[in-house]
mmCIF file as gemmi writes it, N, C-alpha and C atoms, coordinates in Angstrom:
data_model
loop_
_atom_site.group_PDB
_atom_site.id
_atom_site.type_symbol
_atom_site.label_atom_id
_atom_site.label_alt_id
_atom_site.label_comp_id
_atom_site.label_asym_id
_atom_site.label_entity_id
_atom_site.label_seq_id
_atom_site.pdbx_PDB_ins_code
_atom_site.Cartn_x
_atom_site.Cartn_y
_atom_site.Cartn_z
_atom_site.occupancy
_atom_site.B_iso_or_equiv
_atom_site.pdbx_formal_charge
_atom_site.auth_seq_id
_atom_site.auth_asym_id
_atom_site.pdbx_PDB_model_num
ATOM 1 N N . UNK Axp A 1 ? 0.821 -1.193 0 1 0 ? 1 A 1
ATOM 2 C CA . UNK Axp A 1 ? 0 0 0 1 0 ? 1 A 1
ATOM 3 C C . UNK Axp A 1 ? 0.864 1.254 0 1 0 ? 1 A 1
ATOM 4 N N . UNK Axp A 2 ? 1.654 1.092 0.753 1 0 ? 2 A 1
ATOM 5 C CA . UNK Axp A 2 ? 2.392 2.259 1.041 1 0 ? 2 A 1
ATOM 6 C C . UNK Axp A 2 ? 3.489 2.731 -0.666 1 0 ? 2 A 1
ATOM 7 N N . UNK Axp A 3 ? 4.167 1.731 -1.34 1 0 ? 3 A 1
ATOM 8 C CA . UNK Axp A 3 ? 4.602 1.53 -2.858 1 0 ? 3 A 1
ATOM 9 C C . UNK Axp A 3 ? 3.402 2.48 -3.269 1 0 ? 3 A 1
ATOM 10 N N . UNK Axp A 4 ? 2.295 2.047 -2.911 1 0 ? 4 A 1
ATOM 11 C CA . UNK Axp A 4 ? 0.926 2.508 -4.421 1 0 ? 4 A 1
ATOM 12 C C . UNK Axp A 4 ? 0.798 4.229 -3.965 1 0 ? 4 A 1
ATOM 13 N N . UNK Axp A 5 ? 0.904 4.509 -2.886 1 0 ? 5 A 1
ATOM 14 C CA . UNK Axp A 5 ? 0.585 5.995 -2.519 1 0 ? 5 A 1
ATOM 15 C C . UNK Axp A 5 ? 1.716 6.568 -2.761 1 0 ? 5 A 1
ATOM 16 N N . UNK Axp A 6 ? 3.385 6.027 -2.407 1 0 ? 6 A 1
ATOM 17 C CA . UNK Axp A 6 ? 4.228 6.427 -3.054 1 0 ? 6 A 1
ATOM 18 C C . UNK Axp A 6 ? 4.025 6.981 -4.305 1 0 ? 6 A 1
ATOM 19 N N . UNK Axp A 7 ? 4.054 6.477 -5.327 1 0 ? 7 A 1
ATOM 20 C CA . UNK Axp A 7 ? 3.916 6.358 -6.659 1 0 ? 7 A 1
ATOM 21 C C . UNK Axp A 7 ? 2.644 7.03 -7.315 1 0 ? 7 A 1
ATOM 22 N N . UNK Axp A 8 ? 1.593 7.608 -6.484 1 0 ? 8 A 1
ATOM 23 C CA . UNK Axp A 8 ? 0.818 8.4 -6.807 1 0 ? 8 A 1
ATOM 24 C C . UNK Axp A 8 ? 1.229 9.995 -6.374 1 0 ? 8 A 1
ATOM 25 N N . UNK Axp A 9 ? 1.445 10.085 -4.947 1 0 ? 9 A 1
ATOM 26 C CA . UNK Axp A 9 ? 2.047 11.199 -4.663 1 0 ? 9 A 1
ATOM 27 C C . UNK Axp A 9 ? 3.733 11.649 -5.762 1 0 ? 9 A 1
ATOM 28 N N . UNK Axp A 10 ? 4.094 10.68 -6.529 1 0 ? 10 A 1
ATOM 29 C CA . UNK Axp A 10 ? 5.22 11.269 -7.247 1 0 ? 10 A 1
ATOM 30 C C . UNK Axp A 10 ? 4.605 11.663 -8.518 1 0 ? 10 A 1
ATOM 31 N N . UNK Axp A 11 ? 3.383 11.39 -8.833 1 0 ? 11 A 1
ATOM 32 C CA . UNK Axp A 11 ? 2.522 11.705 -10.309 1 0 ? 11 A 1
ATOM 33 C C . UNK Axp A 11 ? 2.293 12.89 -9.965 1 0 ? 11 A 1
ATOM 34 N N . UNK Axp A 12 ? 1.399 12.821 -8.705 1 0 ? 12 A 1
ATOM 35 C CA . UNK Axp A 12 ? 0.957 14.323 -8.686 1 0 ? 12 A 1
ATOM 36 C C . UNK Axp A 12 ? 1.832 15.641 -8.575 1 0 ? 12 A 1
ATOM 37 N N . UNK Axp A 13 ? 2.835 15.409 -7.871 1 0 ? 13 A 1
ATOM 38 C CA . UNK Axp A 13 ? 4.171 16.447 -8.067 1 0 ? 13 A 1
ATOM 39 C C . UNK Axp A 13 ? 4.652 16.125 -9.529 1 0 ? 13 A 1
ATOM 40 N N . UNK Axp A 14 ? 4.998 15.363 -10.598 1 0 ? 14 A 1
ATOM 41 C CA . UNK Axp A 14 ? 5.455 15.682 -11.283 1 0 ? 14 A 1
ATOM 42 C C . UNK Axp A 14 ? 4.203 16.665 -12.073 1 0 ? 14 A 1
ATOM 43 N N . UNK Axp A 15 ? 3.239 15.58 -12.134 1 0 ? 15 A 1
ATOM 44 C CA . UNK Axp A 15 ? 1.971 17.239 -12.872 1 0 ? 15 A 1
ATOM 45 C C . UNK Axp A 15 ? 2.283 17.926 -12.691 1 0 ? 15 A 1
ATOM 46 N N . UNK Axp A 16 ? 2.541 18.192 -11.183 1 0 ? 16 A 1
ATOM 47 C CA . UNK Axp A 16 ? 2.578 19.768 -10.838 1 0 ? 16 A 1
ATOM 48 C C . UNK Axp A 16 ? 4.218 20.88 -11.614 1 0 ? 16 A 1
ATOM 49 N N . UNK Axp A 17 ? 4.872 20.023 -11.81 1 0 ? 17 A 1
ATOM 50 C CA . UNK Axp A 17 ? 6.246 20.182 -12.437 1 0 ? 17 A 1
ATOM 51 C C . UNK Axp A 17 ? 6.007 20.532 -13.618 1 0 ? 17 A 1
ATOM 52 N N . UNK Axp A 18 ? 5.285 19.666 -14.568 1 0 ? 18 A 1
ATOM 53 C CA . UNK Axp A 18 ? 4.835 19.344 -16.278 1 0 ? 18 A 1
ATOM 54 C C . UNK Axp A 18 ? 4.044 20.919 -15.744 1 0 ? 18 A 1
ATOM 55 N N . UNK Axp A 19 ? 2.811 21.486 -14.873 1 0 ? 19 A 1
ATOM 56 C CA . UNK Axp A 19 ? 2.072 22.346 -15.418 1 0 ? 19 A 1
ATOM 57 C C . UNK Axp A 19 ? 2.865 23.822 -15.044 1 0 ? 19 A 1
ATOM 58 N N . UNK Axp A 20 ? 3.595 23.63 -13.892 1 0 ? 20 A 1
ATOM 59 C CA . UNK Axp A 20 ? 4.603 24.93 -13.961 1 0 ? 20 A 1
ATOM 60 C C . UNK Axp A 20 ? 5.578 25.373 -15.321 1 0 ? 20 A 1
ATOM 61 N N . UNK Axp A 21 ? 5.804 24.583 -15.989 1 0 ? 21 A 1
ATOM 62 C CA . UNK Axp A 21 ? 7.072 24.737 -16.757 1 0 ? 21 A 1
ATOM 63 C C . UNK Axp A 21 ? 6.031 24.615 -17.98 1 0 ? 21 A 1
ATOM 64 N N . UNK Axp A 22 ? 4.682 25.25 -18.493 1 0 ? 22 A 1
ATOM 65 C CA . UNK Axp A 22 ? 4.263 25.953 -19.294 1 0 ? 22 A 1
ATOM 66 C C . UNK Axp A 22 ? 4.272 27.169 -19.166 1 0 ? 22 A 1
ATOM 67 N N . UNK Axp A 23 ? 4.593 27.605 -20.503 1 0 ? 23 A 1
ATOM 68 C CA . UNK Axp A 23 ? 4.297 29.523 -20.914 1 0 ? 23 A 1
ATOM 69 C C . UNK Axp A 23 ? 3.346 30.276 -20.214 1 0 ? 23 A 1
ATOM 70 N N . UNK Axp A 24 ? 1.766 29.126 -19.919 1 0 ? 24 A 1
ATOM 71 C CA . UNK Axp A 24 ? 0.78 30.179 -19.966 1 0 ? 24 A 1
ATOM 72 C C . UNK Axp A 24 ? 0.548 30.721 -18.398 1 0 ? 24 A 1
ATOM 73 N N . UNK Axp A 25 ? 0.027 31.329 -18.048 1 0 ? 25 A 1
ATOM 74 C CA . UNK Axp A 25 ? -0.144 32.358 -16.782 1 0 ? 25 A 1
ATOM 75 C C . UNK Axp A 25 ? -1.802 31.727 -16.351 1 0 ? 25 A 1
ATOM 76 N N . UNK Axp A 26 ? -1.945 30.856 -16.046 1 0 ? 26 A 1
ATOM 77 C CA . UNK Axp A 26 ? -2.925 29.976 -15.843 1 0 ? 26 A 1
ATOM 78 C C . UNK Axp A 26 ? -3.576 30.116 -14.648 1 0 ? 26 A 1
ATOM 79 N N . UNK Axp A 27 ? -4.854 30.768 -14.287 1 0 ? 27 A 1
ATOM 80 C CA . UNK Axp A 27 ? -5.469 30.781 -12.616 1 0 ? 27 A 1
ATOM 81 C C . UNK Axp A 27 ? -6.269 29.865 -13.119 1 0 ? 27 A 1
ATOM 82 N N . UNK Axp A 28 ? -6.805 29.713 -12.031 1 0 ? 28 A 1
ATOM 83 C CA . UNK Axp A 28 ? -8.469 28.928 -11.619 1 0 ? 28 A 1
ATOM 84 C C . UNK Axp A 28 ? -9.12 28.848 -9.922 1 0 ? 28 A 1
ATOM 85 N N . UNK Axp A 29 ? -10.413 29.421 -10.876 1 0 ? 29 A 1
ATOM 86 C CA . UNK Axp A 29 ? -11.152 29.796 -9.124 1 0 ? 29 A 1
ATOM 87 C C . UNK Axp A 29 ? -12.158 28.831 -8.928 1 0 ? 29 A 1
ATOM 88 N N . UNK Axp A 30 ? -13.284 28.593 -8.126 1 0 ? 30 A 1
ATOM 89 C CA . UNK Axp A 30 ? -14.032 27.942 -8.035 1 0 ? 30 A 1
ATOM 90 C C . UNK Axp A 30 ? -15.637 28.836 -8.209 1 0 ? 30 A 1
ATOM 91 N N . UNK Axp A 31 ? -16.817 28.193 -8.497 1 0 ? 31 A 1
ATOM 92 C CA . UNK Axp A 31 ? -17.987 29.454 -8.297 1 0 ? 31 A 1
ATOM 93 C C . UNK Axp A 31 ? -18.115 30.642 -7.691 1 0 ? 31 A 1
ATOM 94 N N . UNK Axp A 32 ? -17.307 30.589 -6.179 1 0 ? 32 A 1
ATOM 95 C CA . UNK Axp A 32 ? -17.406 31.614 -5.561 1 0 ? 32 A 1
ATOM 96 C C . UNK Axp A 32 ? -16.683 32.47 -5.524 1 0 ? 32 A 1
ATOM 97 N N . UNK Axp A 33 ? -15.727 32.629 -6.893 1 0 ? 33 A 1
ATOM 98 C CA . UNK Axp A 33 ? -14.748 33.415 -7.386 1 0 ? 33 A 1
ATOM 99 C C . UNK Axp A 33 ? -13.593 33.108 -6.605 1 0 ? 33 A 1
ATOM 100 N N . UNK Axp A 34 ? -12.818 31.909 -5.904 1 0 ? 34 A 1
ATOM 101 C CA . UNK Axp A 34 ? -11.903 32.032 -5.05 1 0 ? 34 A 1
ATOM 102 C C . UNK Axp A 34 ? -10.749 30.967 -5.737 1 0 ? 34 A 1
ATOM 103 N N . UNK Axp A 35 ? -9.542 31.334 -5.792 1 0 ? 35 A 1
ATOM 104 C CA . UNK Axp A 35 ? -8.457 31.084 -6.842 1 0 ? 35 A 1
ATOM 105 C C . UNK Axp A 35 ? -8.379 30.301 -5.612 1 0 ? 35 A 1
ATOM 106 N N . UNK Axp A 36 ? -8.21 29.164 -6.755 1 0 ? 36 A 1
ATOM 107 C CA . UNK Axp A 36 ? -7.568 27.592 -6.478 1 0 ? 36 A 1
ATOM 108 C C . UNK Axp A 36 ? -6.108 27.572 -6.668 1 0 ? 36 A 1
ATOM 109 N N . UNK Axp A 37 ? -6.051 28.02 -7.796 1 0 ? 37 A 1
ATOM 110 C CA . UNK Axp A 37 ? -4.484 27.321 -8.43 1 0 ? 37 A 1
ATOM 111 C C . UNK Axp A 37 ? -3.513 28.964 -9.334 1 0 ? 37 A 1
ATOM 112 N N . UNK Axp A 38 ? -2.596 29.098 -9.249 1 0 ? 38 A 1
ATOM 113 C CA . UNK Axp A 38 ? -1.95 30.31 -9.785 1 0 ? 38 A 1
ATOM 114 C C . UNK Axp A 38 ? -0.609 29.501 -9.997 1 0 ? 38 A 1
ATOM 115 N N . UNK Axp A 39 ? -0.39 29.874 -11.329 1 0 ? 39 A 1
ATOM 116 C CA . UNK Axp A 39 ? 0.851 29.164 -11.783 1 0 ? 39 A 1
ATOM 117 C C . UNK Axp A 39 ? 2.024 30.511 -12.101 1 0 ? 39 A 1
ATOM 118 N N . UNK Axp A 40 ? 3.212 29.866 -11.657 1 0 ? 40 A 1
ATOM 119 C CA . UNK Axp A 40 ? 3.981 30.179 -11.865 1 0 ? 40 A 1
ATOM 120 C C . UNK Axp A 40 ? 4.394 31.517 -12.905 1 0 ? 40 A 1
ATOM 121 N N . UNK Axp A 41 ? 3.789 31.403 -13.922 1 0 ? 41 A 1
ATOM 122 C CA . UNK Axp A 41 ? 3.559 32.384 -15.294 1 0 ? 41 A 1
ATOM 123 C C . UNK Axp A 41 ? 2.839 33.705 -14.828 1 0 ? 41 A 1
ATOM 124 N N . UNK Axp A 42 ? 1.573 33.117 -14.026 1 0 ? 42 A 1
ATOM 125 C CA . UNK Axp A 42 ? 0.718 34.401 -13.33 1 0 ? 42 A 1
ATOM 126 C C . UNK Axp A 42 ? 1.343 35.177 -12.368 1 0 ? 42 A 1
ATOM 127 N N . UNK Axp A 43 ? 2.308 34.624 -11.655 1 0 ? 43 A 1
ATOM 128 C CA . UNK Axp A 43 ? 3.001 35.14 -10.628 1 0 ? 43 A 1
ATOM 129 C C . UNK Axp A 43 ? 3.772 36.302 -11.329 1 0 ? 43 A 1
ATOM 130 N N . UNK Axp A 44 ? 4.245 35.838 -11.923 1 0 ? 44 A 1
ATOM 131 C CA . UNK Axp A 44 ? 5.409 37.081 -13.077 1 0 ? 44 A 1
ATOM 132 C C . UNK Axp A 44 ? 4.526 37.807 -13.483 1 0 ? 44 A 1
ATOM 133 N N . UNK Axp A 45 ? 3.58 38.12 -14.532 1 0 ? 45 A 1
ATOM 134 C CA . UNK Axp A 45 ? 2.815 38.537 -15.344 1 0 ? 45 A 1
ATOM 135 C C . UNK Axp A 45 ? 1.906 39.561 -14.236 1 0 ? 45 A 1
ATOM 136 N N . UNK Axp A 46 ? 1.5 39.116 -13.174 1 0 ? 46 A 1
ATOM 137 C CA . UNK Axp A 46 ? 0.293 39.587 -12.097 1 0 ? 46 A 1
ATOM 138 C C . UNK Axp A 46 ? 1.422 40.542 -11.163 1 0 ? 46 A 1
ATOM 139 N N . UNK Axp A 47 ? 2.427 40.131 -10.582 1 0 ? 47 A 1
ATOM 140 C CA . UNK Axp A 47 ? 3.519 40.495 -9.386 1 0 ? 47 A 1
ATOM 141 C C . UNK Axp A 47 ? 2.981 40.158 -8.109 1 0 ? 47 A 1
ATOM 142 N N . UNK Axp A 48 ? 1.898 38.931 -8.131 1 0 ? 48 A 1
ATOM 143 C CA . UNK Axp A 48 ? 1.291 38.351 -7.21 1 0 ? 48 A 1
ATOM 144 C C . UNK Axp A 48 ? 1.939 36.688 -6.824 1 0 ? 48 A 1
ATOM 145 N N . UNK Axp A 49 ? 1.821 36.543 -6.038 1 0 ? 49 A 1
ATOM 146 C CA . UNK Axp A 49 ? 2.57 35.189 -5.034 1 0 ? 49 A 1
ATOM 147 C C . UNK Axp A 49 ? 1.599 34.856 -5.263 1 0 ? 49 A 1
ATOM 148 N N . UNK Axp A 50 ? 1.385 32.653 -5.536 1 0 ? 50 A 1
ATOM 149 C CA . UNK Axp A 50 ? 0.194 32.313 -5.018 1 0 ? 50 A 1
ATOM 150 C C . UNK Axp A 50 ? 0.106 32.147 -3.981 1 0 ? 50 A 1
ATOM 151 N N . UNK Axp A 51 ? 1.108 32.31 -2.783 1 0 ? 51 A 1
ATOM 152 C CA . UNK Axp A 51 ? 0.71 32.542 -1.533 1 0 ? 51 A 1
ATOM 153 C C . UNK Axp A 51 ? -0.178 33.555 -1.219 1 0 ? 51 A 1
ATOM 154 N N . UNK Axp A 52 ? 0.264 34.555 -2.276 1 0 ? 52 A 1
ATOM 155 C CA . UNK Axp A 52 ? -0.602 35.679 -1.599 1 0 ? 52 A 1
ATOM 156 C C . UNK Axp A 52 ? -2.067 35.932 -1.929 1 0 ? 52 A 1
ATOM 157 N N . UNK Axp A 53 ? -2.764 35.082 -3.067 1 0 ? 53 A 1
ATOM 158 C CA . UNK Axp A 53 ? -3.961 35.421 -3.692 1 0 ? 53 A 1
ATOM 159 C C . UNK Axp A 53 ? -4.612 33.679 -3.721 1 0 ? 53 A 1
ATOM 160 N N . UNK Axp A 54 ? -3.958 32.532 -3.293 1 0 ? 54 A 1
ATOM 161 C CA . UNK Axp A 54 ? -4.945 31.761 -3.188 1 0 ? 54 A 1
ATOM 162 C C . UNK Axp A 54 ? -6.265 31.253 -1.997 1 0 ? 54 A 1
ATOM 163 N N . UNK Axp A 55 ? -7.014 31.244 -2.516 1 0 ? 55 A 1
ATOM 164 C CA . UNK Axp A 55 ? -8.168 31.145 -1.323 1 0 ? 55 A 1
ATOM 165 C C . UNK Axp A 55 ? -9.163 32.484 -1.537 1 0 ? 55 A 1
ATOM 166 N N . UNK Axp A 56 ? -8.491 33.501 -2.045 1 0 ? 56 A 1
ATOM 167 C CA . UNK Axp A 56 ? -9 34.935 -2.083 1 0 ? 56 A 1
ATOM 168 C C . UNK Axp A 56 ? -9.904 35.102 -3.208 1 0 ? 56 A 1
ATOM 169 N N . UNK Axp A 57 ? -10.954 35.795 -3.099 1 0 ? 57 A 1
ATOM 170 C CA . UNK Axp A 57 ? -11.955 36.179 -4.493 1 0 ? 57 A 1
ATOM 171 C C . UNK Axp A 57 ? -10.892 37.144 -5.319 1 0 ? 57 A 1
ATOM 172 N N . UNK Axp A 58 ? -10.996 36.276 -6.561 1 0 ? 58 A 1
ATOM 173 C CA . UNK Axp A 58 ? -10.588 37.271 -7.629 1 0 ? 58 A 1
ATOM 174 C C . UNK Axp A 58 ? -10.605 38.42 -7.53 1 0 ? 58 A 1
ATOM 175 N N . UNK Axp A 59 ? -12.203 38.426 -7.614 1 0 ? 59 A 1
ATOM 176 C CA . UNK Axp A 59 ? -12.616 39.777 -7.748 1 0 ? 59 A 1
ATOM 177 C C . UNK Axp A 59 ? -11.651 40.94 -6.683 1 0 ? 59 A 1
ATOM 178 N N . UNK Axp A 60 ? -11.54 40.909 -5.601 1 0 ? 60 A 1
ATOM 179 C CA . UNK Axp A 60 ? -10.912 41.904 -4.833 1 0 ? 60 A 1
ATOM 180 C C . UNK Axp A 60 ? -9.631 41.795 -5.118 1 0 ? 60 A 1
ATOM 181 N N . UNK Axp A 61 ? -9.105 40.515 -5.924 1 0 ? 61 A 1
ATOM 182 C CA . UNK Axp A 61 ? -7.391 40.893 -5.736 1 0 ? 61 A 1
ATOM 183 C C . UNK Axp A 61 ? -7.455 41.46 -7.556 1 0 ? 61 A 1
ATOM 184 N N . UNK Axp A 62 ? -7.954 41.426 -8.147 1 0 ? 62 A 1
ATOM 185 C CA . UNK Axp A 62 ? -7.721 41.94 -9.445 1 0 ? 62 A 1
ATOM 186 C C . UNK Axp A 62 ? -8.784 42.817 -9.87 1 0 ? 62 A 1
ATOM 187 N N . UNK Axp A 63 ? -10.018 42.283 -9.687 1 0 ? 63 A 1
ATOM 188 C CA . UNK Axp A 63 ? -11.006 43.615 -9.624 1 0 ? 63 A 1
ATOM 189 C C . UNK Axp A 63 ? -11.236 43.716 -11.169 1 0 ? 63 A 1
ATOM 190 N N . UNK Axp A 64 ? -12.349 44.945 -11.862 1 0 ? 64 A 1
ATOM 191 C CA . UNK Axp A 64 ? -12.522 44.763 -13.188 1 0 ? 64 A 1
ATOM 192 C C . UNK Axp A 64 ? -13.157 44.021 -14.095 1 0 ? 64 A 1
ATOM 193 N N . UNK Axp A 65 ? -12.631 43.865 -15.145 1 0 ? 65 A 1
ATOM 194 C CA . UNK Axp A 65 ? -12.565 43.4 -16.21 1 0 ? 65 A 1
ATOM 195 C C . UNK Axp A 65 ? -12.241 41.766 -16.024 1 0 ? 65 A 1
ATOM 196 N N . UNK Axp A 66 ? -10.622 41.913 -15.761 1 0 ? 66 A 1
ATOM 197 C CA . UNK Axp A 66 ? -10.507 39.983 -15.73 1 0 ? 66 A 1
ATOM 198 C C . UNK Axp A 66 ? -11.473 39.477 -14.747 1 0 ? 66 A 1
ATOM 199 N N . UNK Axp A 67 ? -11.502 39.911 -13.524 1 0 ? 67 A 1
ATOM 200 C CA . UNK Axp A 67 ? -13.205 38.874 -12.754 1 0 ? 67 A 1
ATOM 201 C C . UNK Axp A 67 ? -13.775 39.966 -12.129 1 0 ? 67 A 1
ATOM 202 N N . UNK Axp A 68 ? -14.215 40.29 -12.854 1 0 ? 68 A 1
ATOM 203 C CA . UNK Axp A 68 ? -15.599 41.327 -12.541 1 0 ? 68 A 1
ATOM 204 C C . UNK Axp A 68 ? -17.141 40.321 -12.984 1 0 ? 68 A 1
ATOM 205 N N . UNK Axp A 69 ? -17.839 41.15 -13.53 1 0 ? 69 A 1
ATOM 206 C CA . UNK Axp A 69 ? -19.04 40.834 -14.032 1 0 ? 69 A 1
ATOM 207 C C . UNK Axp A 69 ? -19.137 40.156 -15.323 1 0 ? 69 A 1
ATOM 208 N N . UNK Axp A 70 ? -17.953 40.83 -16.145 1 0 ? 70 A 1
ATOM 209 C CA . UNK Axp A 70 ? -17.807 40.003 -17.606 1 0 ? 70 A 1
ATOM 210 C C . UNK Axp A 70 ? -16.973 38.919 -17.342 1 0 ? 70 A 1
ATOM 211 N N . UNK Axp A 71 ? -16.765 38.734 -16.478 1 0 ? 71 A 1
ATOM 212 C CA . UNK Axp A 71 ? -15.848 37.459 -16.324 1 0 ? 71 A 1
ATOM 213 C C . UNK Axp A 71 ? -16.578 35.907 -17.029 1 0 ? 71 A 1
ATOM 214 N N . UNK Axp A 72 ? -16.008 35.261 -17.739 1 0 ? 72 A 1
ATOM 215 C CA . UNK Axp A 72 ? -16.674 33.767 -18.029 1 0 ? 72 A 1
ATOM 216 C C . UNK Axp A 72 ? -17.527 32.814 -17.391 1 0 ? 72 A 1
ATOM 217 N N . UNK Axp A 73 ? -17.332 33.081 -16.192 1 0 ? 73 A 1
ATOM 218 C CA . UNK Axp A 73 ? -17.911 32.42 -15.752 1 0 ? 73 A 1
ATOM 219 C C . UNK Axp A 73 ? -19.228 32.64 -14.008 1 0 ? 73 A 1
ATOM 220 N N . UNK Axp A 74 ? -19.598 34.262 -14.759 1 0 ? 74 A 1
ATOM 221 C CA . UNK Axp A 74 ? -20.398 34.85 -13.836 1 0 ? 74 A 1
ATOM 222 C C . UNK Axp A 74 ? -21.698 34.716 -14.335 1 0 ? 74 A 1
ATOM 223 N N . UNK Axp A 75 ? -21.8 33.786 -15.591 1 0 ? 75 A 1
ATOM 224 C CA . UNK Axp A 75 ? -23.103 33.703 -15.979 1 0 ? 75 A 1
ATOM 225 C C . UNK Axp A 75 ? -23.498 31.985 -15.578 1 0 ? 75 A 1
ATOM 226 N N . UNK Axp A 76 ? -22.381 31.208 -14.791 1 0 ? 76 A 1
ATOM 227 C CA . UNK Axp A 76 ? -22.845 29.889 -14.18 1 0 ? 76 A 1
ATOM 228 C C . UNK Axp A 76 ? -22.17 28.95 -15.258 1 0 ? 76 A 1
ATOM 229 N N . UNK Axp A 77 ? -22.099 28.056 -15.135 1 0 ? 77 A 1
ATOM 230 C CA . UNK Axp A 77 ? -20.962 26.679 -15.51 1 0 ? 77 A 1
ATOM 231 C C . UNK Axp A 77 ? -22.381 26.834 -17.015 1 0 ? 77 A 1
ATOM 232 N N . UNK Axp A 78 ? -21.28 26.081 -18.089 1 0 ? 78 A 1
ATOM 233 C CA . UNK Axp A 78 ? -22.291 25.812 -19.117 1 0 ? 78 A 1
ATOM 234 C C . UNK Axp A 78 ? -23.083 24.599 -19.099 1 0 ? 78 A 1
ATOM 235 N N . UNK Axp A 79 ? -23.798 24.265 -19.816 1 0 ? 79 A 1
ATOM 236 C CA . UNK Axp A 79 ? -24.61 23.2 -19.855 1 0 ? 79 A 1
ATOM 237 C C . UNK Axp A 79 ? -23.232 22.254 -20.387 1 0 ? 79 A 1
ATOM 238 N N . UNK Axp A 80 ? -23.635 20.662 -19.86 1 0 ? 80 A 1
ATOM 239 C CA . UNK Axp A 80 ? -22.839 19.462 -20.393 1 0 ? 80 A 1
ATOM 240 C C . UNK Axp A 80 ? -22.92 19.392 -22.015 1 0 ? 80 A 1
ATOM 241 N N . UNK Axp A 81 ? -21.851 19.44 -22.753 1 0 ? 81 A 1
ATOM 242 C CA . UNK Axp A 81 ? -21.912 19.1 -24.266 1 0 ? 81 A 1
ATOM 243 C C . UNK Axp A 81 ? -22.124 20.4 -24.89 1 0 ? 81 A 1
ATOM 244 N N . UNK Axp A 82 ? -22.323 21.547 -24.149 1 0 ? 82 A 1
ATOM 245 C CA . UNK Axp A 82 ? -22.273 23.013 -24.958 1 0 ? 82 A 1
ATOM 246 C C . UNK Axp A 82 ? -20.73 23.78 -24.97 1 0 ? 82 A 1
ATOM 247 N N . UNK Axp A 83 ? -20.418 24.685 -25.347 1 0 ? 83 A 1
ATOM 248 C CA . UNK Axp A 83 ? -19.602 25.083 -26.027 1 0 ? 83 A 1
ATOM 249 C C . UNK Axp A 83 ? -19.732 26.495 -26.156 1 0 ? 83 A 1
């Protein structure tokens, strides 16, 4: 057992390796506007730590335009199979 959790906990850090060491500046919040995940790219690009903005509503740490009201996803998750 202990081999099998090994070997999962080394997948999930390497993901986490594979998704840092992309170009893109990648957040993600949950419904209630609160950033899950801030990659590496956003950190540079923003001058924000994800220490410092995860858990936090978008909205107050960036405000506006990127998660304001026009934000993507203030009109509710899309329907399954839409686009």
């Amino acid at each position: 057992m202990d081999l099998y959790l090994d070997k999962v906990l080394a997948a999930k850090a390497n993901l986490g390796r594979i998704r840092d060491s992309l170009m893109e500046g990648i957040t993600a919040h949950d419904e209630q506007r609160r950033i899950l995940y801030f990659r590496r790219e956003a950190e540079r690009l923003t001058g924000y730590t994800r220490n410092e903005v995860v858990g936090l509503d978008c909205h107050k740490v960036f405000g506006g335009h990127f998660c304001g009201p026009a934000a993507l996803f203030a009109a509710g998750l899309p329907a399954p199979g839409s686009r």
